[in-house]
FIBATI-935981 format. One record per residue: residue in one letter; y, z, x of N, C-alpha, C in turn. Coordinates in nm, 3 decimals, always signed. Layout:
{a, {Y, Z, X}, {Y, Z, X}, {Y, Z, X}} ...
! end
This chain:
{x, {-0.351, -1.846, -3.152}, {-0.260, -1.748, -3.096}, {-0.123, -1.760, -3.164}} {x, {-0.081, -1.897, -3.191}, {+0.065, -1.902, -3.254}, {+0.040, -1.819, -3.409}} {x, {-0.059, -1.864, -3.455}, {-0.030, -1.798, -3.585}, {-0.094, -1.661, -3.582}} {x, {-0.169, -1.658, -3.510}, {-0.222, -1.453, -3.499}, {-0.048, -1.365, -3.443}} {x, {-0.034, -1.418, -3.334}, {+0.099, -1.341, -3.257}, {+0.193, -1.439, -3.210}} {x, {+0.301, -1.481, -3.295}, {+0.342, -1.607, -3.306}, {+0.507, -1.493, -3.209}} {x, {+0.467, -1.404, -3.188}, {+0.586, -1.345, -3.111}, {+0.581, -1.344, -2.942}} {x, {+0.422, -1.345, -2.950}, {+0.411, -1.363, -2.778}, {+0.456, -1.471, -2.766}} {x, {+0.497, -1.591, -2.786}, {+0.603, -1.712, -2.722}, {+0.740, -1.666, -2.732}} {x, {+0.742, -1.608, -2.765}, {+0.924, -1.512, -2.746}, {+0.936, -1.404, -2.632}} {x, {+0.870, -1.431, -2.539}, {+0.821, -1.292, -2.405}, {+0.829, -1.447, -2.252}} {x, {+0.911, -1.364, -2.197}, {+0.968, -1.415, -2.010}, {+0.844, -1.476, -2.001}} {x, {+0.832, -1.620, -2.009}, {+0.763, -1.720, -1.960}, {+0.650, -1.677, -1.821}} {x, {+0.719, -1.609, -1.739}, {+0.728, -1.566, -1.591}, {+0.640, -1.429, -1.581}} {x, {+0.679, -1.335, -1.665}, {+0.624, -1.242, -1.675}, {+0.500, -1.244, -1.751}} {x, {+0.464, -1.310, -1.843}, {+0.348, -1.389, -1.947}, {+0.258, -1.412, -1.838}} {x, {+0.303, -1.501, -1.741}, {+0.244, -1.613, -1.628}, {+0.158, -1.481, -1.541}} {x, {+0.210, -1.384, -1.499}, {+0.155, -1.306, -1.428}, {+0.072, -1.214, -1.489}} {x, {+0.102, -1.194, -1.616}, {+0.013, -1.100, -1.677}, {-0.120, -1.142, -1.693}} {x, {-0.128, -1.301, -1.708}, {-0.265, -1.340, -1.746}, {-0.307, -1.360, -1.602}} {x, {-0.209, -1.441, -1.493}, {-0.310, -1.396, -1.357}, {-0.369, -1.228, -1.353}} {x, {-0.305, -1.104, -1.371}, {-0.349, -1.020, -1.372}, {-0.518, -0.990, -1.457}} {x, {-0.500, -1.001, -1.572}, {-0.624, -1.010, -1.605}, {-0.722, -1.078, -1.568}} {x, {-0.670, -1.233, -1.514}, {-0.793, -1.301, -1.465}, {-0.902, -1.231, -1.336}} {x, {-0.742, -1.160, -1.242}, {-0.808, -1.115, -1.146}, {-0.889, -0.955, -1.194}} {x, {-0.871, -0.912, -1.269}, {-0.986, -0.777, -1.338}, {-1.113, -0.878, -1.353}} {x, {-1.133, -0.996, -1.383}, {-1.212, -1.048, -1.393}, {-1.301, -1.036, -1.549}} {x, {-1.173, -1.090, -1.638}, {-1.200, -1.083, -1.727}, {-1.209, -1.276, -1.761}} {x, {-1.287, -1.320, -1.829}, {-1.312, -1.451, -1.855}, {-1.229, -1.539, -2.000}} {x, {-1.126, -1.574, -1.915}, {-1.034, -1.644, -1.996}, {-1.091, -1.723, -2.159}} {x, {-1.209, -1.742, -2.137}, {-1.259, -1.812, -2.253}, {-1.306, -1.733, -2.320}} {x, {-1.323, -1.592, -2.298}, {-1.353, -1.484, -2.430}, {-1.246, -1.396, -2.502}} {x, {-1.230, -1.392, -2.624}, {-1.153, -1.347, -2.700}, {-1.089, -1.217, -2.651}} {x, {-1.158, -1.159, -2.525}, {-1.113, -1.032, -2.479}, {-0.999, -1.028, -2.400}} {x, {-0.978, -1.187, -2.341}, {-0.904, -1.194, -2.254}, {-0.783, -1.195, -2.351}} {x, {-0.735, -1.254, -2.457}, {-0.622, -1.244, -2.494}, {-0.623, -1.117, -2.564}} {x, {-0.723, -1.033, -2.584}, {-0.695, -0.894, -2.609}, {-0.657, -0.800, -2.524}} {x, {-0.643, -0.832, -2.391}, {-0.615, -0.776, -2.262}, {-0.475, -0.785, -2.229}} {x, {-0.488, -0.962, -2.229}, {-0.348, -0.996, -2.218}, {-0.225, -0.904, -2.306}} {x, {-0.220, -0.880, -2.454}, {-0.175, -0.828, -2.518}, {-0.111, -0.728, -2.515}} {x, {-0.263, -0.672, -2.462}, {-0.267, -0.458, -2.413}, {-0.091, -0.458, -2.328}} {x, {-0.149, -0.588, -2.195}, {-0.115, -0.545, -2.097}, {+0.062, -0.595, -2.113}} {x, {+0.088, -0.675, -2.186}, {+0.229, -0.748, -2.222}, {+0.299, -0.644, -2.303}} {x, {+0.241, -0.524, -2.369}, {+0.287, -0.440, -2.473}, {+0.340, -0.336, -2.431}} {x, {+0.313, -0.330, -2.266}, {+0.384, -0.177, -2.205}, {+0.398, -0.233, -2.100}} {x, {+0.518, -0.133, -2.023}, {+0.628, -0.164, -1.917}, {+0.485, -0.119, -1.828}} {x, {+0.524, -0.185, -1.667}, {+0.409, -0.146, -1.546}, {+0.432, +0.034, -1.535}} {x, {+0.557, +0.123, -1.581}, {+0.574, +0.222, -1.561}, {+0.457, +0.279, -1.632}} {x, {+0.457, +0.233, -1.771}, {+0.412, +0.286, -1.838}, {+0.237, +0.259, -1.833}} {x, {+0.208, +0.169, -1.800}, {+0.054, +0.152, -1.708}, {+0.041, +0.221, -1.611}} {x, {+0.131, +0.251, -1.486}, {+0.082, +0.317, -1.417}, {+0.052, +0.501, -1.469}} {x, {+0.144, +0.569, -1.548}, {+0.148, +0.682, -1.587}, {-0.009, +0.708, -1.682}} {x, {-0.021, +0.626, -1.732}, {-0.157, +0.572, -1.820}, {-0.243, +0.572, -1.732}} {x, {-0.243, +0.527, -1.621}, {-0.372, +0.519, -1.503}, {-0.374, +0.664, -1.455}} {x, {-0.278, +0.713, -1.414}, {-0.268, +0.846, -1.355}, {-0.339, +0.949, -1.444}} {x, {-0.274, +0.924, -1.555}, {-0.363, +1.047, -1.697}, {-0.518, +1.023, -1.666}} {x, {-0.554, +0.940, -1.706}, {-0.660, +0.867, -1.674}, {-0.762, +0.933, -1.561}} {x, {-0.695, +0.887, -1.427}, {-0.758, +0.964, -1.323}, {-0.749, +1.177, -1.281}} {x, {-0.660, +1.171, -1.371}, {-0.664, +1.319, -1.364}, {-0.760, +1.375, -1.429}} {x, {-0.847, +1.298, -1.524}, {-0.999, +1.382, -1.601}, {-1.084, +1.299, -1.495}} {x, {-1.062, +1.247, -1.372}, {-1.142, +1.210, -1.302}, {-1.225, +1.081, -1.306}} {x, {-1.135, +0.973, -1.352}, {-1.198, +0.833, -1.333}, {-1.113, +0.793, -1.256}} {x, {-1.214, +0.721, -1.138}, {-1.161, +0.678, -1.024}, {-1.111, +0.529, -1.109}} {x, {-1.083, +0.426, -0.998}, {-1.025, +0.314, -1.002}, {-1.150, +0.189, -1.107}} {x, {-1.219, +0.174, -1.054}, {-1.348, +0.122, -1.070}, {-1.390, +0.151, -1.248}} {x, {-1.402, +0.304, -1.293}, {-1.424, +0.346, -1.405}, {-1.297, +0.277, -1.477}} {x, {-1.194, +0.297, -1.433}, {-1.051, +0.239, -1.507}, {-1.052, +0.074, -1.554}} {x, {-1.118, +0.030, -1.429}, {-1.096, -0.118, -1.442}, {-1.243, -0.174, -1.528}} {x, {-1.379, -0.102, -1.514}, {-1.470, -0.122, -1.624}, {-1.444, -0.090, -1.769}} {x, {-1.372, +0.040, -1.778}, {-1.350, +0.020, -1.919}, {-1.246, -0.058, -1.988}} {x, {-1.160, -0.134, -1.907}, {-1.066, -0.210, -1.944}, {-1.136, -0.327, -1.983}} {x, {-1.237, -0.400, -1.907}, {-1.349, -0.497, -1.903}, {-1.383, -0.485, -2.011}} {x, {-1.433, -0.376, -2.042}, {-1.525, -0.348, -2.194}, {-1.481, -0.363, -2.322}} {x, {-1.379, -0.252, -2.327}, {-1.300, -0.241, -2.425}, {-1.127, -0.261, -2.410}} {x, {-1.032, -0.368, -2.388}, {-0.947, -0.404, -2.336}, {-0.839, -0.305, -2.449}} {x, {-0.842, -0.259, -2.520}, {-0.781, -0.175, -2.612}, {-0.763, -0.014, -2.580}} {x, {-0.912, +0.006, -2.493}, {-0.874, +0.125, -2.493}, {-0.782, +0.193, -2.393}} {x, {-0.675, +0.079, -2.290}, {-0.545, +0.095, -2.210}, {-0.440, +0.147, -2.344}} {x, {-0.471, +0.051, -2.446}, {-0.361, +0.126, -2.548}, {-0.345, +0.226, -2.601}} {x, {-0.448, +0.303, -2.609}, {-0.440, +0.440, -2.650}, {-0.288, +0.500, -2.655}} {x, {-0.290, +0.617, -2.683}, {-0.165, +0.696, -2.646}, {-0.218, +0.820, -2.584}} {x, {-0.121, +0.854, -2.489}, {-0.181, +0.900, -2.383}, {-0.213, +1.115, -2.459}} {x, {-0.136, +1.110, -2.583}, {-0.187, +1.205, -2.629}, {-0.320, +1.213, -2.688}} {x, {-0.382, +1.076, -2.759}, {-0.475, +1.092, -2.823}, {-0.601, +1.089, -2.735}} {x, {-0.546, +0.992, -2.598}, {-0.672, +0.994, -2.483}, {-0.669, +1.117, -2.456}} {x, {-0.565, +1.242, -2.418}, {-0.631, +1.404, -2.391}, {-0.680, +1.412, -2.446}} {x, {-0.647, +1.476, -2.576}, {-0.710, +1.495, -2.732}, {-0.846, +1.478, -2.710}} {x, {-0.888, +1.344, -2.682}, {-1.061, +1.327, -2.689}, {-1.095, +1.363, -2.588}} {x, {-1.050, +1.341, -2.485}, {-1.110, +1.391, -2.346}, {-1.080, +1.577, -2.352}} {x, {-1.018, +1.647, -2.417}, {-1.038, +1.796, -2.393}, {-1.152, +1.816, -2.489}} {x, {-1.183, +1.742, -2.589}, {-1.241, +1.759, -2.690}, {-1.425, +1.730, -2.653}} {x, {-1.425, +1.583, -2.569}, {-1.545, +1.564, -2.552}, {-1.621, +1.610, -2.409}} {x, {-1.502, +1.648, -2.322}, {-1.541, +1.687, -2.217}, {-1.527, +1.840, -2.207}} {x, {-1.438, +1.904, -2.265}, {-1.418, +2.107, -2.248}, {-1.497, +2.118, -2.340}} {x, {-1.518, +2.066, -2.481}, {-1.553, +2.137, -2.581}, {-1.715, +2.098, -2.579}} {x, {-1.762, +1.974, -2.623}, {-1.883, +1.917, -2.581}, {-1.971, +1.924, -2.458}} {x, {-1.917, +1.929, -2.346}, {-1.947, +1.920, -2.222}, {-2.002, +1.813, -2.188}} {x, {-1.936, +1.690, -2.195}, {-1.988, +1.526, -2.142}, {-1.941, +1.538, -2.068}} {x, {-1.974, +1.417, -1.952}, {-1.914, +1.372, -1.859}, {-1.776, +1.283, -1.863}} {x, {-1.720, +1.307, -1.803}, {-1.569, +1.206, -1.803}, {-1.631, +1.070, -1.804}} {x, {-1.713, +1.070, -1.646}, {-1.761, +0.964, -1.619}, {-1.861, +0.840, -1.755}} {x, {-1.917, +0.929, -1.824}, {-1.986, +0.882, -1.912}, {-1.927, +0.849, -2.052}} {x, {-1.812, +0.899, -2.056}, {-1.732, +0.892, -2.157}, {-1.637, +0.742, -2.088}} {x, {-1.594, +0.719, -1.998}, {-1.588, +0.579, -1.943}, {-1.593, +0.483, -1.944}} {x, {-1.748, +0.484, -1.949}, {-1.885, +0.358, -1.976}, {-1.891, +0.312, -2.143}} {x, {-1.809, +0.439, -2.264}, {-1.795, +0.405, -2.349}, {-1.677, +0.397, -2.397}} {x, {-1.569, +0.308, -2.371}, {-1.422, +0.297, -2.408}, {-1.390, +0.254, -2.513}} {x, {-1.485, +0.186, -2.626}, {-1.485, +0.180, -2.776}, {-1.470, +0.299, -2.869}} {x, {-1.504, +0.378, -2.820}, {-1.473, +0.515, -2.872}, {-1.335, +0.567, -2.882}} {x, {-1.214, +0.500, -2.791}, {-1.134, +0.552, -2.787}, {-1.056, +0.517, -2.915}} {x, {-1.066, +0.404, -2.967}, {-1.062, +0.288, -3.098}, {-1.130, +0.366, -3.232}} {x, {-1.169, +0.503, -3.240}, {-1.214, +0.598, -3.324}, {-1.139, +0.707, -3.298}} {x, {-1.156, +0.750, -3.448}, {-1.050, +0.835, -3.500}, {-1.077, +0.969, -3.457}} {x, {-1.055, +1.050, -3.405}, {-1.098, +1.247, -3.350}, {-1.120, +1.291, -3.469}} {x, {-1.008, +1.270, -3.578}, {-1.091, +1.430, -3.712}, {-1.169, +1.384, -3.729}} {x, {-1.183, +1.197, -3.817}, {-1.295, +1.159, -3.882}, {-1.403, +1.090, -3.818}} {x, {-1.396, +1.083, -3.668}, {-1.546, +1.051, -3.642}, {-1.594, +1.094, -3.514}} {x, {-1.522, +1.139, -3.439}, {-1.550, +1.220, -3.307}, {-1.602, +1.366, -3.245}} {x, {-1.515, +1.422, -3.367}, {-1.530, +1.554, -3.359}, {-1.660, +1.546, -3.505}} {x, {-1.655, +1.563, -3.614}, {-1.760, +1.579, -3.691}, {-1.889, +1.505, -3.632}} {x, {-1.844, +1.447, -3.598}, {-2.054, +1.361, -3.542}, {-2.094, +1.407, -3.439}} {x, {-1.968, +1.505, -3.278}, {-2.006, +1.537, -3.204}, {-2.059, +1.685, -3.249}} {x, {-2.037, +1.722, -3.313}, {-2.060, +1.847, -3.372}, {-2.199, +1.860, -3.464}} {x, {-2.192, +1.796, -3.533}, {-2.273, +1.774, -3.571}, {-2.440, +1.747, -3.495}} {x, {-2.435, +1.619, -3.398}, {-2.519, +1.609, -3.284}, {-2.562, +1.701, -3.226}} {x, {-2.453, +1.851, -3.189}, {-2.486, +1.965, -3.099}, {-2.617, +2.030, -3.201}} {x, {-2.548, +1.997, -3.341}, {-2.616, +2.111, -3.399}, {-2.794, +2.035, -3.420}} {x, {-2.789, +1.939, -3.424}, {-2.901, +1.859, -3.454}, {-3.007, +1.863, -3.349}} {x, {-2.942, +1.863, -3.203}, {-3.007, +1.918, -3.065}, {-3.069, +2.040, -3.119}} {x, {-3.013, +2.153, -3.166}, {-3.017, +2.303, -3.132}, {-3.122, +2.349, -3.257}} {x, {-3.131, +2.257, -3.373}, {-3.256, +2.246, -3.407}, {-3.357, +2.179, -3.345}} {x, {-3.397, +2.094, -3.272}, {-3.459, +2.031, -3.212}, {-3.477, +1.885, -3.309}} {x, {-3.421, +1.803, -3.375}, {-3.397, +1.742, -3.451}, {-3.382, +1.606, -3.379}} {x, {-3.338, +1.595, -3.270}, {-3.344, +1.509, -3.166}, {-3.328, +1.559, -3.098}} {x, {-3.353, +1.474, -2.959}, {-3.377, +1.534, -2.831}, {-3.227, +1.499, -2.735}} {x, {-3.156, +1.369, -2.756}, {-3.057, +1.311, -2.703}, {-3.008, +1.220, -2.780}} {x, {-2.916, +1.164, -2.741}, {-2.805, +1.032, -2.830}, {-2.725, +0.984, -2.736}} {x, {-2.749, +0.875, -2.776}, {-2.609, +0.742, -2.703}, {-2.460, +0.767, -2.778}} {x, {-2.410, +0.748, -2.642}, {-2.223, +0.770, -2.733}, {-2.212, +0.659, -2.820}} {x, {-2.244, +0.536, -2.775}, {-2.198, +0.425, -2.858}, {-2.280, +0.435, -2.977}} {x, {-2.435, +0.508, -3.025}, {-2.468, +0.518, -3.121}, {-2.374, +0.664, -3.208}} {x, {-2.403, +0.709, -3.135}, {-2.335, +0.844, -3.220}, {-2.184, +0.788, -3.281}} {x, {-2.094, +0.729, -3.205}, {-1.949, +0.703, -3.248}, {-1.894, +0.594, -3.303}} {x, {-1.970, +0.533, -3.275}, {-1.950, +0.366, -3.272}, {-2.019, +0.336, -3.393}} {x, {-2.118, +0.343, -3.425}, {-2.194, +0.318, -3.561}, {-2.129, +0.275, -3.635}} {x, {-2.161, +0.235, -3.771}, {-2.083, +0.253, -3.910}, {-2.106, +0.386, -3.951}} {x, {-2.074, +0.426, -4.081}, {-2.096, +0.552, -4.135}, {-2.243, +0.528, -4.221}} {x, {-2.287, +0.408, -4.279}, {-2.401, +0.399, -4.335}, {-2.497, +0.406, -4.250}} {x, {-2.480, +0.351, -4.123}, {-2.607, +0.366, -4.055}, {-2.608, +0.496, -3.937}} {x, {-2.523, +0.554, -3.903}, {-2.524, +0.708, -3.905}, {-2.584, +0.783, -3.973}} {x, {-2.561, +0.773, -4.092}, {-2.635, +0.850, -4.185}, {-2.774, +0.850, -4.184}} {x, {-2.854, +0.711, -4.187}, {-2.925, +0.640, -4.191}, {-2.978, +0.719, -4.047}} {x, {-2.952, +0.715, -3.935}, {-3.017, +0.741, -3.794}, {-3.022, +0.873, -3.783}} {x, {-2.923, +0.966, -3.831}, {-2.905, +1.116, -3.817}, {-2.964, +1.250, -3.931}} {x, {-2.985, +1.168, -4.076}, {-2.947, +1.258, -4.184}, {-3.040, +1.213, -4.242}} {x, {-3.037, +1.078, -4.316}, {-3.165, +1.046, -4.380}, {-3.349, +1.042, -4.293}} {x, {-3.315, +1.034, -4.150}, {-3.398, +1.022, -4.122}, {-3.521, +1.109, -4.152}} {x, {-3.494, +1.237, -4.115}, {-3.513, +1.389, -4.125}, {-3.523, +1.397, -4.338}} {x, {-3.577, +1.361, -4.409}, {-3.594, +1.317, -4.540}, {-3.599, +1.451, -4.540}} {x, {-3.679, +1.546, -4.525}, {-3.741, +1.686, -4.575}, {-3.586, +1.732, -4.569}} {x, {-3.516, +1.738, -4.431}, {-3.410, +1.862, -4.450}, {-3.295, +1.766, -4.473}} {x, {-3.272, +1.661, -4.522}, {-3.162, +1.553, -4.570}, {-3.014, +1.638, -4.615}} {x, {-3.085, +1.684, -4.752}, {-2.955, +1.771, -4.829}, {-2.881, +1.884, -4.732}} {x, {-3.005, +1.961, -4.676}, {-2.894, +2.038, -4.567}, {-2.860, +1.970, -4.465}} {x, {-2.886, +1.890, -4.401}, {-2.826, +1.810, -4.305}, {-2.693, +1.769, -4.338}} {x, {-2.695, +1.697, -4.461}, {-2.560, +1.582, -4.525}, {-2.469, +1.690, -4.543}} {x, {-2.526, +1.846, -4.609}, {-2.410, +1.941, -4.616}, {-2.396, +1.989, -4.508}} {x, {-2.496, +1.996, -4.370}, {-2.399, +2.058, -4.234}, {-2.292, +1.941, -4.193}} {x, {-2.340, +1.824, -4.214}, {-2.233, +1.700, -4.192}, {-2.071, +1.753, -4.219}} {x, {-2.090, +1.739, -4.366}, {-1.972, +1.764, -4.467}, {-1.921, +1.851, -4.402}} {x, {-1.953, +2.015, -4.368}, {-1.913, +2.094, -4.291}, {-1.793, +2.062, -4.152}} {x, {-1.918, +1.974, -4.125}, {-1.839, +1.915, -3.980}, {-1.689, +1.862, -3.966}} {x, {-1.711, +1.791, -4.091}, {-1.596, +1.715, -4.152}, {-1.479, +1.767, -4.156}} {x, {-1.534, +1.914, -4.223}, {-1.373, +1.979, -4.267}, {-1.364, +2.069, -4.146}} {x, {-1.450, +2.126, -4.097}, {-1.411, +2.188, -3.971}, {-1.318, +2.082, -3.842}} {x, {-1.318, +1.977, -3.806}, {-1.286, +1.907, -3.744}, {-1.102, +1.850, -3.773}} {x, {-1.083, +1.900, -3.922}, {-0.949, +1.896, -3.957}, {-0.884, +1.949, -3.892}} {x, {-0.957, +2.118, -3.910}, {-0.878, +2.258, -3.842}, {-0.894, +2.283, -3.678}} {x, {-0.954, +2.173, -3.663}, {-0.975, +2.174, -3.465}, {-0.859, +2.109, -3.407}} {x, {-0.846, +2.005, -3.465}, {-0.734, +1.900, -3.420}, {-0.597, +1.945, -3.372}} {x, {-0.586, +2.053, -3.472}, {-0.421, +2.126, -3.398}, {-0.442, +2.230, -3.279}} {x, {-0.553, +2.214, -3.243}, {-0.580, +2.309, -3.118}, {-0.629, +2.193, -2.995}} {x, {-0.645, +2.060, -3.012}, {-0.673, +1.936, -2.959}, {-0.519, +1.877, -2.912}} {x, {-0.430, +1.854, -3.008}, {-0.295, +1.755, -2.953}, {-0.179, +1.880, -2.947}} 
! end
C-alpha cells in the first residue's frame, strides 16, 4: 500500500479509521484486495458526494441492497461519474431494453468504455438475436470479455457468415461514435 498509494498516509488518521470500519461493515473481507479497492473508492469522495451518487443510482431504480451488492462486486463501480453512469444506464436500459436490476448484478461493466465496448457489442448482440444467431447472452460475457475472445464467441463462431458479421461489427463501431452525443 505505501508504495502503490503512498498518499493515503497523508489522509485524517480518524477519518481513514472509519472508512475501513465502513467497508468492513458492507461486508467486504479485509484480506481481499477488494477491500483496499473499496477503501480507496470510498476515501476519494466527500459523504455528500456518495450520497448524491446513491440517489442517481436509485433513481434508475436500484434499491439499497442492489447498491450495496454491486459495491461488493465491483468496488469501482461507486467511482464512476455520475454522467457516465446515465450515459450507460439511458443507453442500456431506454435504448437496449435491460433491466436496471440486471445491469446491477453486473457492475464491471461500468469500468468499460460506452463508444468502444458497450454500445458496439450491445448493438451488435441485438442484431445477432434478430438473425437468430444466438438465442441470449450474459452481460459479463458480452462486455466484459477481451476483444479476442468476443470475436472468437460472437463472429468467428458463425465461420460461414464471419466476414459479414466482422463488417456488421465494424459498423457498430462507428455508429456508436455518433450515438454518444445523444447519450451524455
Amino acid at each position: 500500500m505505501l508504495e502503490r498509494f503512498p498518499w493515503s498516509f497523508m489522509f485524517n488518521p480518524a477519518r481513514m479509521k472509519e472508512i475501513v470500519e465502513e467497508v468492513k461493515a458492507m461486508g467486504i473481507d479485509p484480506s481481499e484486495k477488494k477491500f483496499l479497492r473499496a477503501t480507496f473508492v470510498l476515501r476519494s469522495m466527500s459523504k455528500s458526494t456518495l450520497e448524491k451518487k446513491i440517489g442517481i443510482f436509485k433513481q434508475w431504480g436500484w434499491c439499497d441492497q442492489d447498491i450495496l451488492e454491486a459495491f461488493r462486486k465491483h468496488p469501482s463501480s461507486m467511482a464512476i461519474s455520475e454522467e457516465n453512469f446515465v450515459a450507460i444506464m439511458k443507453f442500456l436500459v431506454n435504448k437496449i431494453g435491460l433491466s436496471s436490476h440486471l445491469i446491477a448484478k453486473q457492475p464491471a461493466l461500468f469500468g468499460r468504455s460506452l463508444e468502444k465496448r458497450i454500445i458496439p457489442r450491445a448493438l451488435f448482440a441485438q442484431e445477432l438475436l434478430s438473425l437468430g444467431l444466438i438465442k441470449d447472452f450474459k452481460l459479463s460475457t458480452l462486455f466484459i470479455t477481451s476483444e479476442k475472445k468476443f470475436l472468437m464467441m460472437f463472429v468467428h463462431r458463425h465461420h460461414k457468415k464471419a466476414p459479414e458479421l466482422l463488417k456488421l461489427y465494424g459498423e457498430k463501431v462507428k455508429y456508436s461514435r455518433k450515438m454518444i452525443s445523444e447519450l451524455i
